[in-house]
N, C-alpha and C positions, 0 to 999 in steps of 0.2 A: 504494500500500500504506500500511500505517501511518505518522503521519507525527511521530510524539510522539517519547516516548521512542528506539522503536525504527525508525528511517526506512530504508524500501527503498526503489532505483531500478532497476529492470529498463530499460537501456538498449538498446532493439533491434537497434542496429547494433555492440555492442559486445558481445552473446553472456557478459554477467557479469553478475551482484547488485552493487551498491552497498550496503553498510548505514552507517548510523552506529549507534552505541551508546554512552553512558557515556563520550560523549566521545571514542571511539576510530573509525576507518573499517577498515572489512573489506572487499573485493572476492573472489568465490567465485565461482564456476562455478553457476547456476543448473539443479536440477533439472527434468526434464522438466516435472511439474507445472508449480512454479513459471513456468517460458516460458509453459504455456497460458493459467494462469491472471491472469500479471504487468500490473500497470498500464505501461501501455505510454510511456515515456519516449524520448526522441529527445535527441541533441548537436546544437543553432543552430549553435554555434561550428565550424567548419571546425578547427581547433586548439584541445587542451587548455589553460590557463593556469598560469603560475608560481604557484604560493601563498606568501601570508605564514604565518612560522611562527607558532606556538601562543603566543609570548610577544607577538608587534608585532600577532596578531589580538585578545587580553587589552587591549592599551595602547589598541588603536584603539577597542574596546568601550567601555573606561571612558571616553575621550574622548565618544562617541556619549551615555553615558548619563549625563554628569556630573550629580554633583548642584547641581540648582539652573541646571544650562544647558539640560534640556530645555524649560524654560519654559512657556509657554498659549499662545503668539504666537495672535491669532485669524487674519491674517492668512492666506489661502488660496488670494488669488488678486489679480486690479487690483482697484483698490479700490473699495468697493462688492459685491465679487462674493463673501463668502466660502462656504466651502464647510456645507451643513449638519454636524453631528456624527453624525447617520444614516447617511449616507454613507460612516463610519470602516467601522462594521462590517457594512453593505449589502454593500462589500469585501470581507471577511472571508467574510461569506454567498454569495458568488459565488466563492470559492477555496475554500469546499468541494466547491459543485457543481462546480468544474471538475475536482479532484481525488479525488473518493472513487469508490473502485471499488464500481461498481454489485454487483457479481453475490456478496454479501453471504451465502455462505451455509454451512453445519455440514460439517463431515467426511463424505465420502461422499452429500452430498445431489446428486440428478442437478440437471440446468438444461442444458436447449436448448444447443445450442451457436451456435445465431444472436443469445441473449439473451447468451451471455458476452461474445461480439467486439462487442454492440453497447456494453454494459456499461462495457466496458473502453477505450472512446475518451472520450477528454478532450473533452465535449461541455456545452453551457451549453442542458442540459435538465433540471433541476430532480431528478437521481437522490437529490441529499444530503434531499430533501422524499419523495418518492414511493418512493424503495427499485425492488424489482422487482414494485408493485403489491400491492394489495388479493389477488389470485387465486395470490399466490405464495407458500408455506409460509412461506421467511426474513422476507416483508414483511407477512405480515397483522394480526400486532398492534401495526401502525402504522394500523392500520382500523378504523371501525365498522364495524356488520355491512352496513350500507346504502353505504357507498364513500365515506362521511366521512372524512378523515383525523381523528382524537383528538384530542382538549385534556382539559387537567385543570381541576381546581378548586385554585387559591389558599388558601391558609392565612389565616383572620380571626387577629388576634396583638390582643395591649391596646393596643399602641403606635400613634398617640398614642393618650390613654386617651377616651372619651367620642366617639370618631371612625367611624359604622356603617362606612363603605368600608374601613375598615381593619380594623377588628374581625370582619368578617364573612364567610367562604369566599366567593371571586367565581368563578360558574362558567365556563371558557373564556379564563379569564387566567393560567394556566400550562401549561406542554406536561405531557402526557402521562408518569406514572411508572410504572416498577414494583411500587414500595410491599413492605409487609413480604412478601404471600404468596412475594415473590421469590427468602427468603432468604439468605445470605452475609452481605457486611456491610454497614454504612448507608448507606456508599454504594453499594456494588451495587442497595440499596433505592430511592436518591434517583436513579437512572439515568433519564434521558429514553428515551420508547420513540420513537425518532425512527431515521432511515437512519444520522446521520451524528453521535454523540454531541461531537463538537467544536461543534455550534451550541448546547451548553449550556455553552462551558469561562470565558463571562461572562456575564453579566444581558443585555448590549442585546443580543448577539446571538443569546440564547436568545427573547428576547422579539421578534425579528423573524423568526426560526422560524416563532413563536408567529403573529406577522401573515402569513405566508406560507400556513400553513396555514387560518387562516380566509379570504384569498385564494379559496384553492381550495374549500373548502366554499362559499361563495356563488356561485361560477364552476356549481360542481353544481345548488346550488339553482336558478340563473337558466334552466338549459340544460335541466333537468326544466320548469320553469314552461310551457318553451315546446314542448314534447312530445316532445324527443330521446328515443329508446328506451331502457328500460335497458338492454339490451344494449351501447348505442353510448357511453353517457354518462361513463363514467370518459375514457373513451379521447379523446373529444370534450372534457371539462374540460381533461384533459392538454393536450390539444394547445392549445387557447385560454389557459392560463394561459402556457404555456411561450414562447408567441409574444408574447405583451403582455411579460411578465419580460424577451424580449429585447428586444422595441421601446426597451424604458425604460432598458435597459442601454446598447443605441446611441445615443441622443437624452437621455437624462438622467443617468445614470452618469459613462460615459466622458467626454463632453465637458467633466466638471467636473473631472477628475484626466488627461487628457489633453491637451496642446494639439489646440483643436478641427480644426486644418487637418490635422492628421494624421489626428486621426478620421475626416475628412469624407475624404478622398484615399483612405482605404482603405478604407474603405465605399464610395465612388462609382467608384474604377478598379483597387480590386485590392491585393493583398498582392505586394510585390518580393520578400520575402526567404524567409517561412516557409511550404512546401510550399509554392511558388509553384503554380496551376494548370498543368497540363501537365508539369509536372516530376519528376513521378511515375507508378506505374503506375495504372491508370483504376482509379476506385472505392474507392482508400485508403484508409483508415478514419484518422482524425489522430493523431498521437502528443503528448504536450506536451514541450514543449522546458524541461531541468531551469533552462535558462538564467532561465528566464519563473518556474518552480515556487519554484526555490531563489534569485532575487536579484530580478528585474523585479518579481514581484507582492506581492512584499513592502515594497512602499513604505507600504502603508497600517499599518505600522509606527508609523512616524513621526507621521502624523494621530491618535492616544491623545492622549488628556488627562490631566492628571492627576487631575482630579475635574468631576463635573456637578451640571446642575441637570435632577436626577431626573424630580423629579413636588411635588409640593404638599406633601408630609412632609418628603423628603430634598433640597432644596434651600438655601442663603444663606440665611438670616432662618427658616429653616423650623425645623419641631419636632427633626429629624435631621439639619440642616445636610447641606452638599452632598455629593452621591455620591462619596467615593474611587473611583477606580480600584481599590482595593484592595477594598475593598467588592462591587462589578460581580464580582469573580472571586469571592467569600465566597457570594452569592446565585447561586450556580449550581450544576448536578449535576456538571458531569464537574470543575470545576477548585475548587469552594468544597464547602460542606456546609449552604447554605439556611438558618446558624442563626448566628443574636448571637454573638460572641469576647469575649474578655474585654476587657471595659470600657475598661483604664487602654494596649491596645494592640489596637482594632479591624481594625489592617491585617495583625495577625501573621501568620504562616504555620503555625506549629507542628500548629495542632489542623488546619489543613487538608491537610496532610501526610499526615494519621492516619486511613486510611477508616474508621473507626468512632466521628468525634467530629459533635457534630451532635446536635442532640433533630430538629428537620424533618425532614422528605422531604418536604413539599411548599412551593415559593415564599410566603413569610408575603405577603399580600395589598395589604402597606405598599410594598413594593418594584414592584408592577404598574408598567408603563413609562405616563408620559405624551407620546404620540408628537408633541404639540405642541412638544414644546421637542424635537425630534430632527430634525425636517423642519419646512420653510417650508411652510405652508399657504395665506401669503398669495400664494406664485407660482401657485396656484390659484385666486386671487380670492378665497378663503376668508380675509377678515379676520375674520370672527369665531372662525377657530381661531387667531391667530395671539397670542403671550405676549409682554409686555415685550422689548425687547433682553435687558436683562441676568438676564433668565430663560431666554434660546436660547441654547442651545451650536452654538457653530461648533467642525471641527475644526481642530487645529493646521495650521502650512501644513508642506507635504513638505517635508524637510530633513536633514541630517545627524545632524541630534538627536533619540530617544528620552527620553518622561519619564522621570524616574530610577524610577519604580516597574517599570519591564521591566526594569528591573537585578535583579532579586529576585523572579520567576515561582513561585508556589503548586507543587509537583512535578504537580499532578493538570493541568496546561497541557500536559505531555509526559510523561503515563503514568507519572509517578514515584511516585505515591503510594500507601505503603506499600511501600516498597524504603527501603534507605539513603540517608541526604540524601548528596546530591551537593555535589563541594565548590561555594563560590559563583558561581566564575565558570561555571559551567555551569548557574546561572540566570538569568544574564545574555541578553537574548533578543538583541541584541548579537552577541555572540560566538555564543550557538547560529549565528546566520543570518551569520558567516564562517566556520564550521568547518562546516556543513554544503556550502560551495562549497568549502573544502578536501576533504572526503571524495570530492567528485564529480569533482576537478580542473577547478573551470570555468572558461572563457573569463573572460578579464579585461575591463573597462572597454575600455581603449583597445584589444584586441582587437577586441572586436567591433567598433568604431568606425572602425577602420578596413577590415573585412571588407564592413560594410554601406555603406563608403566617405561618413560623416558625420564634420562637422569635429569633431577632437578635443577635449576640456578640456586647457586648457593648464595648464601646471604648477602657476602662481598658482591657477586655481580648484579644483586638486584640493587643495593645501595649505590655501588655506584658503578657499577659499568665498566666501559672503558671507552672515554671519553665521549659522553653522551650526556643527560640529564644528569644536575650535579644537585645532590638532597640535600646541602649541608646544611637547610635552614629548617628541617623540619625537625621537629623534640625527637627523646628517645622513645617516648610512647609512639610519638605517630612514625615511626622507623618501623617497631616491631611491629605495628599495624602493616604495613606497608607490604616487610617482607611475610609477615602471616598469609595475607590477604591480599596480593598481588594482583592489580585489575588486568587482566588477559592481555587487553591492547599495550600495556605499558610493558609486562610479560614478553610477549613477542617482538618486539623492538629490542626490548635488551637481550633476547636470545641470539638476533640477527646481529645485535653492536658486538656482543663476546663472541664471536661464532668464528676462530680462529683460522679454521681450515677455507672459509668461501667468506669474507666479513662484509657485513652488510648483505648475505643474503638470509631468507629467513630459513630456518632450521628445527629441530625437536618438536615441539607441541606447534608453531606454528605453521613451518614449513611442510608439515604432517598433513597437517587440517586444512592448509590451502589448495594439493595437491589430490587429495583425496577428493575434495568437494568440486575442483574442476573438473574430476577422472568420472566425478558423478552425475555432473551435469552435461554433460557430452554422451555420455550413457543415456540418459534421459530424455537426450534433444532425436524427434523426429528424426532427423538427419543426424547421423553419428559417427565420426572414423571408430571411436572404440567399439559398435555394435557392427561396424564391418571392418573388423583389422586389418583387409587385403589393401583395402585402398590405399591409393598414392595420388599425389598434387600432378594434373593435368597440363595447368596453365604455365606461360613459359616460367623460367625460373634462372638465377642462376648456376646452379646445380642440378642434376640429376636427381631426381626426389627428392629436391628440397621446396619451402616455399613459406619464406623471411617475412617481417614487413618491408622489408625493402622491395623486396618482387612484387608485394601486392601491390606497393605504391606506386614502384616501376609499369606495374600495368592498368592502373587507372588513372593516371597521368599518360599513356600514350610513349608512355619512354622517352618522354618530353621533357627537355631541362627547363622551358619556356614555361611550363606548365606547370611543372615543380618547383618555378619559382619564377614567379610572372615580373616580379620590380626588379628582376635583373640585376 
């Protein structure tokens, strides 16, 4: 269900809602509806967890997001290996597909009741991209008329002045808007018509949206070329995009935020722990575990930057100097308002608070992503896509530490905009992500760790790590709290900071539970490489059964340097 402002958990074995809200948790008796219709949530945890209270979950936050301790570290992995910046929110793009409920649709609108149940499983088949299709009332003005998914046209702006790429509307380099006929207010206007409006709540992951969807438009094109019927062809794109998406998530994704020996063990003999095979009744459809929802997958937290090197304008030495993070949320629909702040404080919040500040509705042309500096092209052989060092972004490595700009989240990040500002620490993204495992009572750290019977973090590395989140200010009471009671998501960050052998990737209890729950959802998705292990990646590549984000990007951009990077 929604997961901003107002976050519901329909846990199945537990016959209640979860909400948070405004900072506060509710647990309610679920209406009949509500059951049919609920994203289906499951407890990992064999036992609920103790929670920190609201003052030591404050303390630990501000720890997490000190300022000036989140740092750039590039470091991501041994060295040599770091991780691209792409990858931050490739993350993010795959935690929506895993969680947004497909069956999207008005008060009283009928829907199949085989497309709800399918809908409503936690599946890593591309719903937050495709909706319930082209043919389905709630998803068709995600369509051309032909079974294109939409793109917009780009805003030309003067900046810089004398600049045609920037000056000029580029067509197919912003997603798809509403625009004025829509109505309400500017932002209602500047809405992405997409399934899942969180992949516009910042710039790069609006803009790999954006590459997603031209993905799929070329997948069409190729599959026509070669005589697929229309009748067959959406359904046949689907299935070929969804299957390449997860190749690349098994073989180039995971093993880079993964220790790869767990990746490879639970791809090649199986999940121990989550719905194991056989341990349920036949045919189950997956649940997700809040464990995985509300603390695991949220490591790519941590991987933000605080600022990039955009594209040829918004870069170090550039006409616009490097992207803030603050900036990335400013130039979006659902979290910014697409339009210049005031000058003397570019990263403010105020006017993006306010749905109706903003002169755009569409992405100014300046901001188009240059996907060179977000993904290595040279692991593709492609040297001649590839940018200076200190023009690529790597991201931070996994850690206990947030940049201090998630200390201070736009309200339109979680549905707050245009309601009463929240006091601060409830912009803290921080503290949202330990008071929403308060809200759900979740398993703690060393719970689970000792349920999945993996060696503990001992005390020293929960305290203090190594070099990540520094506790020295908290008492000795709330120390032993801390390490007693260990909130998961802070847990697995410090497993990934001490993680000696791959550092910065996640490992033990979480690296377990990410790995498993992907192996789970790919099982469960309609379209599956794990329910067919013969298959192999069709579309070109640059290897032999392989198939990177770099090849996906490589082929829906056209193998276009022009195209993958239009401001030259």
């Amino acid at each position: 269900m929604h997961r901003h402002h107002r976050e519901t958990y329909y846990v199945v074995d537990e016959g209640r809602i979860l909400e948070f809200e405004k900072g506060r948790s509710v647990a309610r008796v679920p209406t009949a509806a509500e059951q049919q219709l609920a994203f289906r949530f499951s407890r990992f945890g064999k036992r609920k967890g103790v929670q920190l209270g609201e003052e030591l979950r404050a303390r630990l936050a501000a720890a997490m997001t000190a300022v000036g301790r989140g740092g750039d570290d590039p470091d991501s992995g041994p060295p040599g290996t770091p991780v691209p910046a792409g990858f931050t929110y490739l993350g993010q793009f795959v935690d929506h597909d895993l969680t947004l409920d497909r069956t999207q649709v008005g008060l009283g609108e009928p829907i199949p009741v085989e497309e709800l149940l399918q809908g409503r499983s936690p599946a890593l088949d591309l719903d937050s991209l495709y909706g319930m299709g082209p043919d389905h009332a709630g998803s068709a003005r995600f369509y051309e008329p032909d079974g294109h998914l939409r793109t917009g046209t780009s805003l030309g702006v003067p900046f810089p002045p004398d600049f045609p790429p920037a000056n000029t509307d580029q067509k197919g380099f912003d997603l798809a808007r509403a625009g004025e006929t829509a109505g309400g207010t500017r932002a209602d206007q500047r809405a992405p018509l997409i399934p899942d409006p969180r992949n516009d709540e910042n710039l790069a992951i609006g803009q790999l949206h954006l590459a997603f969807v031209r993905f799929h438009n070329r997948v069409v094109d190729r599959l026509a070329e070669r005589g697929v019927p229309e009748s067959r062809l959406f359904r046949s794109a689907c299935d070929t995009v969804v299957k390449h998406y997860q190749w690349m998530l098994r073989t180039d994704f995971l093993p880079r935020v993964v220790d790869p020996e767990i990746v490879e063990r639970v791809f090649t003999r199986g999940r121990r722990h989550f719905e194991v095979p056989g341990r349920g009744r036949p045919g189950d459809l997956p649940t997700m575990p809040i464990e995985f929802s509300v603390a695991a997958y949220r490591f790519g937290h941590s991987m933000v930057r605080t600022a990039y090197q955009w594209n040829s304008v918004f870069r170090t030495g550039g006409d616009g100097g490097a992207a803030t993070l603050g900036l990335l949320f400013r130039f979006s629909g659902t979290a910014g308002n697409l339009s210049v702040g005031n000058p003397a404080d570019p990263n403010g919040l105020s006017d993006l608070d306010d749905p109706n500040a903003g002169d755009n509705l569409r992405l100014p042309s300046n901001w188009i992503a240059d996907f060179r500096r977000l993904f290595d092209f040279g692991e593709a052989g492609r040297d001649d896509l590839v940018v200076p060092a200190d023009e690529f972004n790597v991201a931070k490595r996994v850690d206990t530490l947030l940049v201090d700009p998630l200390a201070a989240l736009p309200t339109g990040t979680f549905d707050g905009r245009g309601r009463p500002a929240p006091p601060p620490v409830q912009r803290n993204l921080a503290f949202r992500n330990l008071t929403r495992a308060d809200m759900v009572e979740l398993a703690t750290g060393p719970q689970l760790a000792a349920q999945m019977r993996i060696a503990p973090l001992t005390e020293d590395q929960i305290l203090r790590g190594a070099g990540g989140a520094v506790l020295d200010g908290l008492s000795a009471e709330e120390r032993e709290l801390l390490v007693a009671h260990t909130p998961l998501w802070f847990y697995i960050l410090r497993e990934a900071e001490v993680n000696e052998r791959h550092p910065g990737r996640l490992t033990g209890v979480g690296g377990t539970l990410v790995a498993e729950v992907f192996h789970r959802a790919m099982e469960g998705s309609r379209t599956s490489i794990v329910k067919h292990p013969g298959w192999r990646p069709s579309l070109p590549s640059h290897r032999r059964g392989a198939f990177t984000m770099t090849d996906l990007l490589l082929f829906a951009f056209e193998d276009d340097a022009d195209l993958l990077n239009p401001l030259g």
